[in-house]
N, C-alpha and C positions, 0 to 999 in steps of 0.2 A: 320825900324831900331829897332832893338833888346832891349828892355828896361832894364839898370844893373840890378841885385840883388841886395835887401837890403843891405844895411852894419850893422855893431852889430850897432852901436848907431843909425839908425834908428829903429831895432828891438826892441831895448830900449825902442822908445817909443809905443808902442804896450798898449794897454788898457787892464787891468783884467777883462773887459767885453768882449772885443774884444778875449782876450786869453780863457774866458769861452767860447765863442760861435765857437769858433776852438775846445778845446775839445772835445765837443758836438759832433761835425761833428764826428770825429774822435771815438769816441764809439759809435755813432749811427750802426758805421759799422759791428759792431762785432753782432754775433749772441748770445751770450750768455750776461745773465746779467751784466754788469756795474756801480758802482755808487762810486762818492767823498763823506766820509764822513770826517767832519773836526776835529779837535782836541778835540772840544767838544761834539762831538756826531750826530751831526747835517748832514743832508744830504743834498747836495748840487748839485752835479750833476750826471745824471743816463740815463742812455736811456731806450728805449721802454721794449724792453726783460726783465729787470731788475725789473719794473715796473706788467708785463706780468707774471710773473714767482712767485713773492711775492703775485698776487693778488688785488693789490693797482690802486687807479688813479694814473697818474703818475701824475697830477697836486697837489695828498692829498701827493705824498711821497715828493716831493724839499722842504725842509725846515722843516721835520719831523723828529724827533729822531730815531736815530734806535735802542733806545732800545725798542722801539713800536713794531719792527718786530721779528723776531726767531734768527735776529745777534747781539743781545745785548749784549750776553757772548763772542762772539768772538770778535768782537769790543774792548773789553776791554781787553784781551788777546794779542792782537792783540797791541793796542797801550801801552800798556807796557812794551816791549821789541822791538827787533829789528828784529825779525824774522820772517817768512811769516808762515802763522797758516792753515793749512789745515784740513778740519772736516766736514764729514756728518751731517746734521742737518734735523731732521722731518719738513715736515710743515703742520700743524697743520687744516687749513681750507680744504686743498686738499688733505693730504694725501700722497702727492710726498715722495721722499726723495731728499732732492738739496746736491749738492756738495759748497760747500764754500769755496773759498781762498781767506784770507783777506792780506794783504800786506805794512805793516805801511812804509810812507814817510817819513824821517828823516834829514834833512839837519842842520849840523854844533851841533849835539847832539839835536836839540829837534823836535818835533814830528808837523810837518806840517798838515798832512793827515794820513787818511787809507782807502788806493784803496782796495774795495770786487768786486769780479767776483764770480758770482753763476750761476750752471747750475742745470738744472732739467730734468728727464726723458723724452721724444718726447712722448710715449708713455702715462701716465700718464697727462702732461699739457693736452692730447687731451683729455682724460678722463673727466678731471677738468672742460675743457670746456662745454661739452657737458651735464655734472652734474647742473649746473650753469644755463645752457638752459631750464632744465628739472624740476628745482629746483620748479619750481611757478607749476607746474601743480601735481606732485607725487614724492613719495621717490625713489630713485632708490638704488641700489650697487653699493658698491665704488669699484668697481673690474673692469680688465678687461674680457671683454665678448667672450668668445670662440664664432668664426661661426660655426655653428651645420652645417652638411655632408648637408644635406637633402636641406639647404639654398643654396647650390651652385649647379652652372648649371653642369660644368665641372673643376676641379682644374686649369687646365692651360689654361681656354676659360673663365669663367666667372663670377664673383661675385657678387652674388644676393642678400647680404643683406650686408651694412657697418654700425660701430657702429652709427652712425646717424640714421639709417634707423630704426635699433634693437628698438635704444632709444622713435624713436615716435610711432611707430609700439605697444610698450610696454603700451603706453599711452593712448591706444582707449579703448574705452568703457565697458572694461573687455571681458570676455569670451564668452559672450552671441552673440558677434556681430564678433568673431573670421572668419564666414561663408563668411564674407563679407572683398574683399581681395582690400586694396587701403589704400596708406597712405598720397594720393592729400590733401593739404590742407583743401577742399571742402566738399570733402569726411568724411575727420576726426570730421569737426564741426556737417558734417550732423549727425554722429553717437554718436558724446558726446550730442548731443539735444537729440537723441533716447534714451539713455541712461537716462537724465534725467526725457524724457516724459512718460518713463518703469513705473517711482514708482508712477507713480499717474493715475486718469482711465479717464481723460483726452481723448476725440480724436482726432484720430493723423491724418493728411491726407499728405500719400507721393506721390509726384509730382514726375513727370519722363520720359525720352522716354523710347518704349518698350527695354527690356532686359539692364535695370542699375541696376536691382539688388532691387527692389523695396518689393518682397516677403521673402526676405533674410532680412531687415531690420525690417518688419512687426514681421518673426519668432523669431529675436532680441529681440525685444520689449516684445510681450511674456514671451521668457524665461526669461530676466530681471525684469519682479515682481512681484507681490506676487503672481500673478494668475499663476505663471508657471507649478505649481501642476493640472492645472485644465485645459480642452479639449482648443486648437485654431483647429477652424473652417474656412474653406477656402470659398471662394463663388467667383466665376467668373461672374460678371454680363452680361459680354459680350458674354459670352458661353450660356446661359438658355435663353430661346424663354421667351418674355415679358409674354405669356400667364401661362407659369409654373414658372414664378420667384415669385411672390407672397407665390406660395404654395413650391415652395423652403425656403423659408424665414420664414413664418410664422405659415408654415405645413397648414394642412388642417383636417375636419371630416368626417365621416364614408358617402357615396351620398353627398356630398357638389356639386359633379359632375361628369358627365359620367366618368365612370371607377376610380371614389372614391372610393374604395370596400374596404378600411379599413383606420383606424382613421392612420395620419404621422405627427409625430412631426416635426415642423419646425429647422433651424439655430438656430436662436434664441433662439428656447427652447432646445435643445441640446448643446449650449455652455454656459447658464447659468453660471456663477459664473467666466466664461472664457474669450476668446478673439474671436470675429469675424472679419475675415478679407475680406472684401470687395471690391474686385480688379476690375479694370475698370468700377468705381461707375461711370463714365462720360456718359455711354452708358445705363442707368438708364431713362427708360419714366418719363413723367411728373407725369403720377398718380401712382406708383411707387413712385417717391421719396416722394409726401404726404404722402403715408406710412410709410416711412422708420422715415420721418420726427418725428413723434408720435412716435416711438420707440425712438427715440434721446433725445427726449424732456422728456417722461414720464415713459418710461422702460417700457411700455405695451401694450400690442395687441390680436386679434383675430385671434384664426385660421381662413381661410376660411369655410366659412358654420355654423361656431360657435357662440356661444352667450355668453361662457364666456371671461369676461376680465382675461390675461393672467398676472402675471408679470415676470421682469426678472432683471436679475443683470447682464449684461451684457459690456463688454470694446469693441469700437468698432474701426480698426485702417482699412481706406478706401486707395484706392491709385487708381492714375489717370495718362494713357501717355495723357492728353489734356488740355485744359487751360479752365479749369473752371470759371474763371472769368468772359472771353472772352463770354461764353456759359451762365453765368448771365446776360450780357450787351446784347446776342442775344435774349434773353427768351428761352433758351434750356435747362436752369437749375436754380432751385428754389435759389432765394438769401436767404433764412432763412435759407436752407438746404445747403447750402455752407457754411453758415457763422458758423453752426452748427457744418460741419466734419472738418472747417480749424482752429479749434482749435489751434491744435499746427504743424503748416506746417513744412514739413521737404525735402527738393528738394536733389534729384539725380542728379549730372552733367553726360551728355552722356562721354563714352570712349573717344573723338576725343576732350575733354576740359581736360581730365586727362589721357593723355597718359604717364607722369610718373610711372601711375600705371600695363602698359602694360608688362615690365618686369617678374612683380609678378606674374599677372596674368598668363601669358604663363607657368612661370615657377609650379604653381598649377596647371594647368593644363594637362603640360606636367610630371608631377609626378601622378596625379590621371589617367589619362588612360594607361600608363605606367602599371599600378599596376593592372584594369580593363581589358586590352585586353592581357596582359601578354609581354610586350615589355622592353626592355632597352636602351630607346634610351638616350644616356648620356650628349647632349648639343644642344647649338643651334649657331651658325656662325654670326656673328657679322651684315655681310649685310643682314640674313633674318631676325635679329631682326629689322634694319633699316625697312627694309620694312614695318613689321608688323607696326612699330610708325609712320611710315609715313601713313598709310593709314588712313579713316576718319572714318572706324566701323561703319556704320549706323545702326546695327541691336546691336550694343552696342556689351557688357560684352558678352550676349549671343550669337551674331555671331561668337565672338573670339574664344568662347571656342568649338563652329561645325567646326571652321575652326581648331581648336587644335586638335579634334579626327578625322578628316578626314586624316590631316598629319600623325598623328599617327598609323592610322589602314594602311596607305596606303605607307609611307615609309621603306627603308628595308636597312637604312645606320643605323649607328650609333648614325650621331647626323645631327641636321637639318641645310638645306643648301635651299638659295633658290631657286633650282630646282627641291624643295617638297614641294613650296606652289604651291596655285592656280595661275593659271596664271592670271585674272586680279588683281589678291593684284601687281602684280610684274609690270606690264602695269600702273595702278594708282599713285605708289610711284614711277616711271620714270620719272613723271613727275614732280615731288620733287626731283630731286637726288643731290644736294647739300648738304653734312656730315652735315656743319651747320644749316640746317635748320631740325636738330637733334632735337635742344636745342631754334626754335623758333630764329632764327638769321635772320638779316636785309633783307626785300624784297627791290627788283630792285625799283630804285625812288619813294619809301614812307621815309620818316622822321617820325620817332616816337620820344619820348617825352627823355628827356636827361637819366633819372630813367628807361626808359624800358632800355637803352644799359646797363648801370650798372647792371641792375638785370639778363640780358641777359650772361654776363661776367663770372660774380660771378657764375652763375649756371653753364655752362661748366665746368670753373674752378675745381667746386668742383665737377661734373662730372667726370673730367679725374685724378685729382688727391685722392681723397679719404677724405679727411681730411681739417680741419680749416688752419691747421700749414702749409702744406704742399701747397695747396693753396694761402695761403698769401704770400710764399715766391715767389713765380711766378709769383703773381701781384707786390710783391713790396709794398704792406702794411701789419697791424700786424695782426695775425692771430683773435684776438679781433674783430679787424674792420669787417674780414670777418665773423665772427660768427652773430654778430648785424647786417649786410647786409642781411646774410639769414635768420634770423627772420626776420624782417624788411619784406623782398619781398617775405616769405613764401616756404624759400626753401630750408629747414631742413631734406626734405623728398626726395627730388631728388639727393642726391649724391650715384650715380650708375656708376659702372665700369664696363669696359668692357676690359679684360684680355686678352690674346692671344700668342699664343706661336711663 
């Protein structure tokens, strides 16, 4: 049976707490700001937007004056007559400009309330945002960011870089480390630590599988300090036979040995004042590294065959695909001489831990041999990017980019489709081919922890939609929430779209 409607005198008794938390509901609804302020000034009721939009907790604005905010003069305006007051107003933290209609309450000549409704540009609040984010690490412009040509794949296929992306992308470690293309999390810290380990002579030893990028970080380093003026030196230890490493390193004199037939300055003494970089120090003999060790320790050595003590000023930055540690605990490597180059450790994640960075990468790459083999190919198709992320890269950064000029010298479309990759990349991700396991989405009967779905969510989210604001309307929370989400779970840097006509 149908239960009556209230009658007026049950509505009568209705509670002014009861009738406040009906209001509420009722502007919660609306997308644009809202708030009660009362006869005296005071602010009473407001939703989230209103809150959002000012800047404010909304917990610091119920009960705060508003002539604390930028609607002091309209307030007053406002409640002094009987007329609804319309007026653009600066705001002053962000920069917006809000629209303001304030709207005085009046019943029986005197002035109950004054209902404000304020809007702010979509554009701009997203600005604000992302300022806000950026604020604790560097200064940014209060502008919006034109996408430069060169950032996009194709106009109506793909957008490769969104103002998020601009914004942390902006933030890496200056220029020096520009070479090095990834805006992973992971990646970023490894390179604000290079950054900081540049200005001191400190060494550095980068950890990595082969082809992460590990000589590009080294060349970083380098040109970030003071020594950038002055020779880096390369050294492959893995490439020079044990019996001519020595005298690769520390040179040699005139007969020191068959077919010494003239005095060779070493590494060493030819990067004096410079940078030595030391790639695959892991592959390093034992009597070897005692060597090397005494240069670390004392800046000084003998050529072979020689009898004077050398010295040198020398920075030296090592890098290793192997687990040195591991290779201490074996006796395959000296623990003094570990403990000597791991100074300031700086670790590469492989491609297949940061494939949000696969994007960029294609996309550099696919503009550098473009340019090199003389091609225009002007995009790439949404399922051969799938592919490429799905795959696990074993040969890293470096394979991607043989597999980028292979595509490239070998296709004769326009723009890439996956019937111009290799055929096992397209065989391996078939076996993946669920969209969602794009973005890292749920395997068959595992349970992950309640924070990975959220994190999971959120990053689609801001995947497919571009933006904080636009985002939160989709879930159904404030664009705020979303913003602190992706700090929070590190995902500032993955909002990448994929466009299509």
């Amino acid at each position: 049976m149908r239960k009556a409607a209230m009658t007026n005198e049950e509505r009568a008794d209705v509670t002014d707490k009861e009738l406040g938390y009906i209001l509420q509901s009722v502007i919660g609804f609306v997308d644009d700001g809202i708030c009660i302020v009362d006869e005296t000034g005071y602010i009473h009721h407001l939703n989230d937007a209103f809150a959002d939009i000012l800047g404010w907790p909304r917990e610091e604005m119920t009960g705060a004056r508003v002539d604390d905010t930028c609607l002091g003069d309209l307030f007053r305006e406002a409640a002094s007559g009987e007329t609804v007051v319309q007026r653009a107003v600066d705001h002053a933290p962000s920069g917006a400009k809000l629209t303001v209609e304030m709207r005085p309450v009046v019943v029986d000549g005197r002035l109950l309330a004054v209902a404000a409704m304020v809007r702010a540009d979509t554009a701009m609040r997203i600005l604000h945002d992302n300022l806000k984010i950026a604020t604790a690490k560097a200064s940014y412009m209060e502008q919006k960011i034109k996408r430069d040509h060169e950032t996009h794949w194709h106009p109506g296929r793909y957008v490769g870089e969104t103002l998020e992306r601009k914004l942390v992308r902006d933030l890496k470690s200056g220029s020096c480390f520009e070479a090095f293309i990834g805006v992973n999390p992971e990646v970023l810290e490894a390179l604000t630590l290079a950054g900081k380990a540049a200005k001191a002579h400190s060494t550095v030893l980068i950890s990595g599988k082969s082809g992460t990028g590990k000589e590009l970080v080294a060349e970083g380093i380098h040109r970030a300090s003071p020594r950038a003026q002055q020779p880096l030196l390369r050294v492959n230890c893995a490439a020079i036979p044990a019996n001519l490493l020595e005298s690769e390193l520390f040179g040699h004199e005139k007969g020191a040995f068959t077919g010494a037939i003239r005095k060779k300055l070493g590494k060493f003494e030819l990067a004096d004042k410079g940078t030595l970089f030391l790639d695959e120090i892991g592959e390093l003999e034992l009597s070897m590294q005692t060597k090397l060790l005494r240069v670390l320790q004392n800046n000084t050595f003998e050529r072979v065959g020689g009898e004077v003590t050398l010295r040198v000023d020398v920075r030296v930055v090592a890098a290793t695909n192997r687990d040195l540690a591991q290779m201490v605990k074996d006796g395959r490597f000296r623990e003094d001489l570990y403990y000597r180059l791991n100074v300031i450790p700086i670790y590469l994640p492989p491609l297949k831990d940061r494939k949000e960075d696969i994007p960029l990468l294609v996309d550099h790459f696919l503009r550098q041999f473009n340019e090199q083999i003389g091609k225009q190919i002007s995009g790439i198709s949404r399922a051969a990017m799938d592919t490429l992320i799905r795959y696990d890269w074993p040969g890293n950064v470096r394979e991607l980019k043989n597999i980028m000029e292979r595509i490239v010298v070998l296709t004769d479309a326009s723009h890439i489709d996956n019937d111009d990759l290799p055929y096992f990349l397209c065989r391996e991700a078939a076996v993946d081919s669920d969209p969602g396991a794009l973005y890292g989405s749920i395997v068959k009967e595992k349970i992950f922890p309640l924070e990975e779905y959220e994190k999971q969510i959120i990053r689609a989210a801001l995947a497919k939609h571009g933006s904080y604001t636009a985002a939160a309307k989709v879930l159904g929370i404030t664009h705020k929430t979303v913003a602190a989400k992706a700090q929070k779970y590190g995902l500032m840097d993955w909002i990448n779209r994929w466009m299509f006509t």
